[in-house]
C-alpha positions as CSV (number, residue, x, y, z in Angstrom):
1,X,115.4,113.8,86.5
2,X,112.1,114.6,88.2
3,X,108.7,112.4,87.6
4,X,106.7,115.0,85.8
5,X,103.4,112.7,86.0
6,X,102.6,108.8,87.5
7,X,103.5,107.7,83.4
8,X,107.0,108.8,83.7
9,X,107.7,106.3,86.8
10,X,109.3,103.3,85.3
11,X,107.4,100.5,84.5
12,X,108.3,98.3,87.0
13,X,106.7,100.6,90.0
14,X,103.9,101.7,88.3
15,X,103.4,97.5,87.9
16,X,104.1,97.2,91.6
17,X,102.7,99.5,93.1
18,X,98.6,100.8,93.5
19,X,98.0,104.5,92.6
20,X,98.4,106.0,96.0
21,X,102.0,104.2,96.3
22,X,102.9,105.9,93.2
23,X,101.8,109.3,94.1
24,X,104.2,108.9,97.7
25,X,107.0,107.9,95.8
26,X,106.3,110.6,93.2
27,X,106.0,113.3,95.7
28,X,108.6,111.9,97.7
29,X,111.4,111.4,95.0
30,X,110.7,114.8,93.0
31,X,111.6,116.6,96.4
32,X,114.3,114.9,97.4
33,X,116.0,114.9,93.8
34,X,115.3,119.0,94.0
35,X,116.6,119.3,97.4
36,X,119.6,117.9,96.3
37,X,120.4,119.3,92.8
38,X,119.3,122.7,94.4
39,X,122.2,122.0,97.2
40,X,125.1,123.8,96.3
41,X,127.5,120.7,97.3
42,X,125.2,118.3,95.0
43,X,127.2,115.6,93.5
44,X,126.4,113.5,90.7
45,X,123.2,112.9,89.1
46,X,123.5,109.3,89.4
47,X,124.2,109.6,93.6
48,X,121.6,111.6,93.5
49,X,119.1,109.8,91.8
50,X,120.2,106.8,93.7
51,X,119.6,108.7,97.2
52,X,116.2,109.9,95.6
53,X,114.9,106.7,95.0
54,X,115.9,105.2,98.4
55,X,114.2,108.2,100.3
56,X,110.6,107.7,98.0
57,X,110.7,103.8,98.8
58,X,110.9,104.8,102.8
59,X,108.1,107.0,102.0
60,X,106.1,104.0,100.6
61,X,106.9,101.6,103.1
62,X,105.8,104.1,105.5
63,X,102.2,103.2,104.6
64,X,102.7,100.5,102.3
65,X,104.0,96.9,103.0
66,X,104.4,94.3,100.9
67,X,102.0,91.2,101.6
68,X,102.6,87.2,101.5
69,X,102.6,86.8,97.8
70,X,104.8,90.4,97.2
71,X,102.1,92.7,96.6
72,X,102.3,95.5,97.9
73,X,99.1,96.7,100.7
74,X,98.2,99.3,102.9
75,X,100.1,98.6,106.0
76,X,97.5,97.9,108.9
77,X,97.1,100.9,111.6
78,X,98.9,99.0,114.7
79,X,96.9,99.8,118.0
80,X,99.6,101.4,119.7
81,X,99.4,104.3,116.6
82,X,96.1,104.7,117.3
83,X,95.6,105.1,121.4
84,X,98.8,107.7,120.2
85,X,96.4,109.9,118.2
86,X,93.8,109.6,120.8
87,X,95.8,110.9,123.1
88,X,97.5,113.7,121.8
């Protein structure tokens, strides 16, 4: 099943994780789950709700980390990331 609004995440994200972490996994889970029931090889919902939820945590850690006490942050910009953007 597909997050429909932040509400329907379960509770133990939406404790976890600030707003904009939600929205990534949100975004990131609904497409992954449609990708994959739309696939005509899909396999079971569970597999796929499994591989759905891995992919939308990647997405989060791509901007989010967690922090010393397990909260999760904003992962800092490392310099090399930004003398990337200024050069390209």
């Amino acid at each position: 099943m597909s997050y429909k609004e932040l509400s329907d995440l379960p509770g133990s994200l939406r404790h976890e994780f600030p707003r904009r972490a939600q929205e990534i996994y949100q975004a990131a889970y609904n497409r992954v789950y449609e990708v994959c029931m739309a696939s005509e090889d899909h396999y079971d919902d569970r597999a796929i709700t499994a591989t759905a939820h891995q992919a939308a945590l990647f997405a989060v850690g791509m901007e989010y980390e967690k922090d010393e006490q397990g909260c999760w942050r904003r992962a800092p910009i490392s310099e090399d990331m930004d003398k990337e953007k200024i050069s390209s």
